[in-house]
KEMIGU-7872 format. One record per residue (C-alpha): residue number from 0; x, y, z. Coordinates in Angstrom, 2 decimals, decimal comma, m for minus. Layout:
[NUM; [X; Y; Z]],
...
***
This chain:
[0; [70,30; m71,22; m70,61]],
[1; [72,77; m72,80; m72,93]],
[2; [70,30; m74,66; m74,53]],
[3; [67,38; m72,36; m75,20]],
[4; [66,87; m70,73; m78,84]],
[5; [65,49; m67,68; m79,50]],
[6; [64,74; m65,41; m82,77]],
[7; [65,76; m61,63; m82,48]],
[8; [64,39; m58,98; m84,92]],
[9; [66,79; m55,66; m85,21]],
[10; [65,71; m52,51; m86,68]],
[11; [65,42; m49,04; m86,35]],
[12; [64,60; m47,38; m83,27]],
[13; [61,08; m46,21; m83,62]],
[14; [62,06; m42,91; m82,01]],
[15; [64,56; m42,12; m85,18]],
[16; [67,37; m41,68; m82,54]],
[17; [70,72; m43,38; m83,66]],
[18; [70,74; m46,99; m82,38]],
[19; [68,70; m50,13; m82,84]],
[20; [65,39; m51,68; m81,30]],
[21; [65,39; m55,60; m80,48]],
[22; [62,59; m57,86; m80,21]],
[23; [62,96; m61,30; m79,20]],
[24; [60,37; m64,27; m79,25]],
[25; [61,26; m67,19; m76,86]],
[26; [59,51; m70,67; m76,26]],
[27; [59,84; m69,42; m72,68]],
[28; [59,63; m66,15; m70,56]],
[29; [64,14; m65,47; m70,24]],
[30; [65,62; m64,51; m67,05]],
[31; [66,79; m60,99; m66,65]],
[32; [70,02; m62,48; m66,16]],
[33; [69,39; m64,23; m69,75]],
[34; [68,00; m61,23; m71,06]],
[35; [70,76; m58,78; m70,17]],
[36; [73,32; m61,57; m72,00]],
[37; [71,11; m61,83; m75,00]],
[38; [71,45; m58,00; m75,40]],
[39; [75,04; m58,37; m74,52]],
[40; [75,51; m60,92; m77,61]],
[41; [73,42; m58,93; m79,99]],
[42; [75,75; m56,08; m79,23]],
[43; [78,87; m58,00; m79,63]],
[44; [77,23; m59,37; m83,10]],
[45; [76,38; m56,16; m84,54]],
[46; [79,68; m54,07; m83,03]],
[47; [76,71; m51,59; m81,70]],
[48; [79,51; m50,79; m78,70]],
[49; [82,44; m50,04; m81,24]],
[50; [83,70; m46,38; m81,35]],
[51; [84,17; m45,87; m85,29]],
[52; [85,20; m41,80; m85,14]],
[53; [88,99; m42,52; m84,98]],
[54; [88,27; m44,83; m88,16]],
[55; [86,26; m42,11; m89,51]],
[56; [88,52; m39,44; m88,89]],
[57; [91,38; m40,92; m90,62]],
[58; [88,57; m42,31; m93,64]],
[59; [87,87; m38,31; m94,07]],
[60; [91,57; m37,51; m95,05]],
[61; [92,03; m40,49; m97,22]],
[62; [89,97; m38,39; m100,69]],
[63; [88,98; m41,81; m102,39]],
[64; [87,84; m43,20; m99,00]],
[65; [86,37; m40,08; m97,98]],
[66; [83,67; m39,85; m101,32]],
[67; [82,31; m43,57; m100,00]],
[68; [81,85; m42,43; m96,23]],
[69; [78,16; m40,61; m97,03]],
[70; [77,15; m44,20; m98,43]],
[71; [78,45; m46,66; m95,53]],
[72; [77,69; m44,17; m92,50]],
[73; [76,50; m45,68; m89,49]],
[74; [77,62; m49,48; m90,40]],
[75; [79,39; m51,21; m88,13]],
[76; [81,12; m54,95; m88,46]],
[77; [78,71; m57,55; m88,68]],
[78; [80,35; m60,52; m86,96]],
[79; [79,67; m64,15; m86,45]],
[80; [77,55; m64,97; m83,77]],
[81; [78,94; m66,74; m81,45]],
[82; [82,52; m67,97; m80,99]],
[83; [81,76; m71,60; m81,37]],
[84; [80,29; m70,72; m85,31]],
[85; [83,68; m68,44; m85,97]],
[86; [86,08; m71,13; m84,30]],
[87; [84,21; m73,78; m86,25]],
[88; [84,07; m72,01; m89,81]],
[89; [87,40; m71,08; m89,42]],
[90; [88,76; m74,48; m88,90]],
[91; [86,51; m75,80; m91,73]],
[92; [88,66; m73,15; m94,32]],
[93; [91,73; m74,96; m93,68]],
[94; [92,82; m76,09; m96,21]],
[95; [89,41; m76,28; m98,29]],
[96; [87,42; m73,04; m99,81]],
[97; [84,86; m70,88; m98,56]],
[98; [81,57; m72,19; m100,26]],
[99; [82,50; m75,87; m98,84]],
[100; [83,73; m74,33; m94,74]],
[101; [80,09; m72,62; m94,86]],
[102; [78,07; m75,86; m96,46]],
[103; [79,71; m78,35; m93,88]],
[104; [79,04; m75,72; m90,91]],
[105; [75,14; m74,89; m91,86]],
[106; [75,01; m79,00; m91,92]],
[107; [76,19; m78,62; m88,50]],
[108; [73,76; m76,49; m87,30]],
[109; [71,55; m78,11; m89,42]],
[110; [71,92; m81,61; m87,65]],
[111; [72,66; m80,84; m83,78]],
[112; [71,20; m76,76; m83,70]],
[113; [68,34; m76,23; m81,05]],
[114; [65,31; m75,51; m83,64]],
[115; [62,50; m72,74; m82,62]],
[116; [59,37; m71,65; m84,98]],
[117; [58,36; m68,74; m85,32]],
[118; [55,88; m66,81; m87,56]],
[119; [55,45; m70,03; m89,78]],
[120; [59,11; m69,88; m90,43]],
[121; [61,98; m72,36; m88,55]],
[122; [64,64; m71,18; m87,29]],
[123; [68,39; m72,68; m85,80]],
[124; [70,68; m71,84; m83,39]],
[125; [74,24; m73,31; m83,49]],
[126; [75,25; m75,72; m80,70]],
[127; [77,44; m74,09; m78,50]],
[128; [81,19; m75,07; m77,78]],
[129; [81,12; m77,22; m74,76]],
[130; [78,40; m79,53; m76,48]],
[131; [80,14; m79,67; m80,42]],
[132; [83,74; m80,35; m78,43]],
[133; [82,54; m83,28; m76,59]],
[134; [81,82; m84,79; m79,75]],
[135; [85,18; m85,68; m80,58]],
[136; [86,63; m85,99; m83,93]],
[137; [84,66; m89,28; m84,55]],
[138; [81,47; m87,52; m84,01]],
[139; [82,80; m84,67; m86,29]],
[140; [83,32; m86,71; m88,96]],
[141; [80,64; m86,83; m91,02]],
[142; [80,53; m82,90; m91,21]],
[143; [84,00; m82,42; m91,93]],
[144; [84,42; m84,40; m94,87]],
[145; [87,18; m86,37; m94,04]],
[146; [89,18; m88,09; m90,86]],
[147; [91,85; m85,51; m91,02]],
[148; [89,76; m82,64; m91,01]],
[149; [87,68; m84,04; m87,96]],
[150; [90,94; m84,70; m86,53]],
[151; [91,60; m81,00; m87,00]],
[152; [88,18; m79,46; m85,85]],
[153; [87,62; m81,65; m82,70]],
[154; [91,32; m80,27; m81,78]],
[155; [90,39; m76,79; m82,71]],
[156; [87,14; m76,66; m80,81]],
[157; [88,44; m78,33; m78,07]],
[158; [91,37; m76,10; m77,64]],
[159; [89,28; m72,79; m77,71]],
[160; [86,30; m74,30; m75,73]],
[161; [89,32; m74,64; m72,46]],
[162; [89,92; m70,94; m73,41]],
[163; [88,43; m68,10; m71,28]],
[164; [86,15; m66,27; m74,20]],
[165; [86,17; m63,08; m71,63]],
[166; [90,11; m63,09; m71,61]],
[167; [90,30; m63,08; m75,24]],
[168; [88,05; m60,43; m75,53]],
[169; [89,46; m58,08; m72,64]],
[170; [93,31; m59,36; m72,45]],
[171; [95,93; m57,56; m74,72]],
[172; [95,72; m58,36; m78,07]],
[173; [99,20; m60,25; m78,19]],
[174; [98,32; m62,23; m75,18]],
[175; [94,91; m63,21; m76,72]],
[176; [96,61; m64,16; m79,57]],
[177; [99,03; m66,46; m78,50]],
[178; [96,22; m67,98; m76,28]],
[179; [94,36; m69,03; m79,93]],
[180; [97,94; m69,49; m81,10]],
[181; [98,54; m72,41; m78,06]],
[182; [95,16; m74,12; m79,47]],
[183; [96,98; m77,12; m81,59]],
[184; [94,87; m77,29; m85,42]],
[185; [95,21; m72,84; m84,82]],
[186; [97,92; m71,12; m87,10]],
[187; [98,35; m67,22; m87,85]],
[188; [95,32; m66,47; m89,78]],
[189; [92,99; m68,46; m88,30]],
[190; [94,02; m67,08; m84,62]],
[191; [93,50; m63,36; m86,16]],
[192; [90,76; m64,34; m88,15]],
[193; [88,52; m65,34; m84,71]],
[194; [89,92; m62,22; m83,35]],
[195; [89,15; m59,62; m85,87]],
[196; [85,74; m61,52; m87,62]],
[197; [84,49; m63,13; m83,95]],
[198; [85,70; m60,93; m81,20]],
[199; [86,27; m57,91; m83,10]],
[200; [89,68; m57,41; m82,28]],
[201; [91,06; m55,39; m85,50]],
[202; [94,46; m54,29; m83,36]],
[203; [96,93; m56,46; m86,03]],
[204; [95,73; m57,69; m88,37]],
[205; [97,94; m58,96; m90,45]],
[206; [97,16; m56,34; m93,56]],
[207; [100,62; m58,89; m95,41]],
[208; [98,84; m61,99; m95,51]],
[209; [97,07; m63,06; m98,29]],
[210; [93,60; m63,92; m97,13]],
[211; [93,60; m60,26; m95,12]],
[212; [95,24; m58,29; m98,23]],
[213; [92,85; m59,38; m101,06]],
[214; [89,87; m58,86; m98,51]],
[215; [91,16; m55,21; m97,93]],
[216; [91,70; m54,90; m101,77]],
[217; [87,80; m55,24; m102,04]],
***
């Protein structure tokens, strides 16, 4: 159902056990096959399946670390939502800034996102890969600013739309790397940027580069 939108509400679980309760709302009654992947996606979104107690284990012997744990317990990594937002948003970043990467990609959703109302409010989904890579850098053009950029994304989303998203999530982490890597527009920090803030790969992240070592700073 790659074209179907829904709206998901997380919260507590109404039992006060640890974990989450979802509610969806759909134009249309979903398949179970559809429902089981919407849960599946949710999941991956929130990192509700990642084990945190070795991080939390080494956080306890770290004294400055340890004095925040009481405030942060129970969060996990909030990631983007889908592959084709990350891939997109990352490629956007080259070589611009953050506020202009996030304007250009809510115009994107914006412009081409299935739409769905609910509760007096509208909501979008962002288009998926296959349909945003058959666009081509001429039809990317007038969100990325400029010819080179759309040049640039339409390679970018391309190139990871041919990939296997399953591979990169299961393969080892160097082979899912150079996969990205192999994209042409893809470079170092944008191939472990989709891994750690899309996929939720943290395995190397490359703590010396810039971008990663002011983020950690914070």
């Amino acid at each position: 159902e790659p074209r179907a939108a829904v709206v998901v509400e997380v919260s507590e679980r109404p039992d006060g056990r640890p974990g989450v309760r979802l509610a969806v709302h759909s134009e249309h009654p979903l398949s179970t096959t559809g429902a089981r992947q919407l849960e599946h996606r949710v999941a991956n979104w929130l990192s509700l399946g990642d084990d945190l107690r070795p991080l939390l284990a080494r956080a306890s012997e770290d004294p400055p670390v340890a004095e925040l744990l009481p405030h942060v317990a129970g969060l996990h990594q909030v990631r983007f939502s889908s592959l084709a937002e990350g891939a997109t948003y990352f490629a956007l970043t080259q070589r611009s800034t953050q506020w202009f990467a996030t304007a250009r990609k809510a115009r994107i959703a914006s412009e081409l996102g299935r739409r769905i109302a609910f509760d007096g409010e509208t909501y979008v989904a962002f288009p998926g890969l296959a349909e945003l890579a058959a666009l081509g850098a001429d039809g990317l053009f007038t969100f990325a600013g400029n010819a080179q950029r759309a040049v640039r994304l339409a390679e970018v989303l391309s190139g990871v739309a041919a990939l296997d998203e399953h591979i990169l999530c299961t393969a080892p982490y160097e082979e899912a790397r150079s996969m990205l890597l192999g994209v042409r527009g893809i470079g170092t920090f944008t191939a472990n940027a989709i891994l750690l803030r899309v996929l939720g790969r943290p395995d190397d992240a490359p703590l010396e580069m810039a971008q990663f070592t002011s983020m950690t700073a914070e």
